[in-house]
C-alpha positions in Angstrom: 37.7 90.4 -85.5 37.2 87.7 -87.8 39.8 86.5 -91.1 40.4 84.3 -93.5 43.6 82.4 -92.4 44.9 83.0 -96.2 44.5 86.7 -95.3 46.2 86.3 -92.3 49.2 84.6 -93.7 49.1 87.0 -96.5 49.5 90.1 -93.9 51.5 88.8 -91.8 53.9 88.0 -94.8 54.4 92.0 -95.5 56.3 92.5 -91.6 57.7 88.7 -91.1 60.3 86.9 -93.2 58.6 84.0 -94.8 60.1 80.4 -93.4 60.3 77.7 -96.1 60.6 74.5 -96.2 60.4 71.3 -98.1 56.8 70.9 -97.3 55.1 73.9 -95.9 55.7 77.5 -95.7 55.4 79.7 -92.6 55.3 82.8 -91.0 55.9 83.5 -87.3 52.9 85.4 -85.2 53.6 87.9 -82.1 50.5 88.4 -80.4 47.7 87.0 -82.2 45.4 84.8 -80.6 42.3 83.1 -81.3 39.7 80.9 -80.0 40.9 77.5 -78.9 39.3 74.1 -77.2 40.6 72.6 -73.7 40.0 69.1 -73.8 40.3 68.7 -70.3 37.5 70.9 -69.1 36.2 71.8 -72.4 36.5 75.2 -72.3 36.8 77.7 -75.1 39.9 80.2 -74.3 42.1 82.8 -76.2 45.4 81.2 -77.2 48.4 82.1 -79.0 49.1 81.9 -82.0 52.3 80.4 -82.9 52.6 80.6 -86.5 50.6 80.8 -89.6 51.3 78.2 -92.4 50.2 77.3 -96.0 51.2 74.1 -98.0 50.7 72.7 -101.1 47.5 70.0 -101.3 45.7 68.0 -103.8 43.0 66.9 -101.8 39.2 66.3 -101.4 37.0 69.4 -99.7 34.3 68.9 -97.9 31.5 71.2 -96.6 29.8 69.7 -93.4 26.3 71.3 -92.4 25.3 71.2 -88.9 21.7 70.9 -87.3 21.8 74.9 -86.5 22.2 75.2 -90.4 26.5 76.8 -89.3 28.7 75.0 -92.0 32.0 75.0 -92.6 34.2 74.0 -95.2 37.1 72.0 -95.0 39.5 69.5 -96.6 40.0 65.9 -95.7 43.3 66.5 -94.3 41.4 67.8 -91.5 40.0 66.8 -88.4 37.0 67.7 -86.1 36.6 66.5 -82.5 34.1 64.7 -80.7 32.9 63.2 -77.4 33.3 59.4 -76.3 31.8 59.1 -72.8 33.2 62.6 -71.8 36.9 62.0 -73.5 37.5 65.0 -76.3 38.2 62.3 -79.3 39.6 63.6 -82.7 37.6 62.2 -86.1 38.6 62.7 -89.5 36.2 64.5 -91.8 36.3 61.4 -94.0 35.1 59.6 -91.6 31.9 61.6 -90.3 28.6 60.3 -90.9 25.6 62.7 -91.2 24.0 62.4 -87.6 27.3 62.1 -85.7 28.1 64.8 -83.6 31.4 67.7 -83.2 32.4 69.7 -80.8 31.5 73.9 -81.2 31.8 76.7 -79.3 29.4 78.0 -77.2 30.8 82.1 -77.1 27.4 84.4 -77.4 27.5 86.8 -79.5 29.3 89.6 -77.7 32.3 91.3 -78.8 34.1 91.2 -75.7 34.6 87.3 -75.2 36.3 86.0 -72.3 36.0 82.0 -72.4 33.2 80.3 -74.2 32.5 76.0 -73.5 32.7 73.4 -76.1 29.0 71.9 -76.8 27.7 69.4 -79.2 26.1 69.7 -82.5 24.6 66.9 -85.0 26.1 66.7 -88.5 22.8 67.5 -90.7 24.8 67.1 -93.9 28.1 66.4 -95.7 28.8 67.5 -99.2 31.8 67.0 -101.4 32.8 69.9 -102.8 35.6 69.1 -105.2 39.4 68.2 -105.2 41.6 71.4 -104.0 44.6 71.7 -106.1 46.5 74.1 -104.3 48.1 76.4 -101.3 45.9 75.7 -98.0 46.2 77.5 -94.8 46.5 76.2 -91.3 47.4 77.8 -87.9 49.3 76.2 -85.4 47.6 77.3 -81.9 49.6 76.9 -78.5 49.0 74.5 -76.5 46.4 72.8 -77.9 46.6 72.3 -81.8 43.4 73.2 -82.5 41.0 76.1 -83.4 37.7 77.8 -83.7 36.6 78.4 -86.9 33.2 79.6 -88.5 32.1 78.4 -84.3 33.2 74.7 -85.0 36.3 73.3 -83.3 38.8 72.4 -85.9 42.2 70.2 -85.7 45.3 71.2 -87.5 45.9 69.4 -90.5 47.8 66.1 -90.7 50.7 68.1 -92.6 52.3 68.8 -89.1 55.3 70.3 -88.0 56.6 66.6 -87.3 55.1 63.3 -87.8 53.1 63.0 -84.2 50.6 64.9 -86.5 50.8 62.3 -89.1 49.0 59.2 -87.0 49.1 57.4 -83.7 51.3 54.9 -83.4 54.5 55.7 -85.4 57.9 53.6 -83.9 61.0 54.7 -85.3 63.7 52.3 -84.5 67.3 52.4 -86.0 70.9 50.6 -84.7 73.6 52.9 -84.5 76.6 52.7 -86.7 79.2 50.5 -84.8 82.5 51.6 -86.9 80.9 55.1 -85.6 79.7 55.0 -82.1 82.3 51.5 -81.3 79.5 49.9 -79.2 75.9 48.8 -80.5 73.0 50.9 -79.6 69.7 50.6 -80.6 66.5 53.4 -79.8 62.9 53.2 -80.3 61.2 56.2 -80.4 57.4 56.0 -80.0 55.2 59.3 -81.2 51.5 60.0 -80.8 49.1 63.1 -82.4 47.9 65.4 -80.0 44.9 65.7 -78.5 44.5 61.6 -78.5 44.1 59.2 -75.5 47.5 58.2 -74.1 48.4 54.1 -73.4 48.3 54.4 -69.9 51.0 51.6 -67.7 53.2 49.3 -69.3 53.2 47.6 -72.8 55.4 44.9 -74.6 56.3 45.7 -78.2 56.5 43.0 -80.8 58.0 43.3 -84.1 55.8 40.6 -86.0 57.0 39.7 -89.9 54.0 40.8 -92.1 51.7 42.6 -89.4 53.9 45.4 -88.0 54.4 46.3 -84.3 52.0 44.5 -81.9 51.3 46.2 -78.5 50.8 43.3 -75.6 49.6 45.1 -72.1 51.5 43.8 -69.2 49.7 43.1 -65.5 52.5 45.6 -63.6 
């Protein structure tokens, strides 16, 4: 059946104990599921649930319209998916242009839905609602990070669990304390979002004074 994910969370919050913390709130699912997109053969499937969450936004919504007149409304921290010569890409809904095209699910109409496939529609229109100033509601969906609503294949938003839902690209590097750990060792942690292309062989990482870290592919 179909719900609003604030319902959800609102439910859900009368049996579960409500996890808090410094930037979102949660609640813990046990069997729920919901429609879900597999990138690698595009599928539409049932997948669990892992938790319902809301946090606190000030940000712009959006409604996008597609060519089959199906809308849905949704804030910028958002993201909707596309195709790049057959590779599942993620694009922010600040970034779509009417007459670019996002992924929905192809599911029928009957009540007993197995798997559906993910298909292509063209954006007909984008219009700004207004600035929410607010709770929001997301769903964190196992294993992909993504979800079906209103038939259009949505990402989580960028509040994340952690930062790989942040942006691509984030290095943490650090030197351990050596009064501490009595030798010197230093990490570098390298985290990407989901459902984005991986670097494929072997890269060399430059720390460059006033441009950041610069990724050189080396001939291996």
């Amino acid at each position: 059946y179909e719900v609003a994910i604030e319902d959800l969370f609102n439910e859900l919050l009368r049996s579960s104990n409500l996890i808090r913390t410094k930037d979102y709130d949660l609640v813990n699912t046990d069997g729920i599921y919901t429609l879900s997109l597999n990138p690698k053969n595009l599928t539409i499937n049932w997948c669990s649930v892992y938790a319902v969450v809301r946090h606190r936004s000030s940000s712009y919504l959006y409604e996008v319209v597609l060519d089959d007149g199906n809308s849905l409304k949704v804030t910028e921290d958002h993201s909707l998916f596309t195709l790049d010569d057959g590779v599942v890409e993620v694009v922010k809904v600040s970034d779509l242009r009417v007459g670019d095209y996002v992924l929905v699910a192809d599911v029928g109409t009957s009540e007993h839905i197995h798997y559906g496939t993910g298909v292509l529609r063209r954006v007909s229109d984008i219009r700004f609602i207004g600035v929410v100033d607010g709770y929001v509601y997301d769903l964190s969906v196992e294993p992909y990070e993504n979800y079906v609503a209103n038939n259009i294949v949505v990402h989580n938003s960028t509040f994340g669990f952690g930062l790989e839902h942040i942006a691509d690209g984030i290095f943490h590097l650090w030197l351990d304390n050596v009064e501490d750990v009595k030798e010197v060792r230093r990490y570098l942690i390298i985290k990407k979002m989901r459902m984005t292309n991986h670097y494929r062989g072997a890269y060399k990482v430059d720390v460059v004074p006033g441009k950041g870290l610069i990724l050189t592919k080396l001939q291996v």
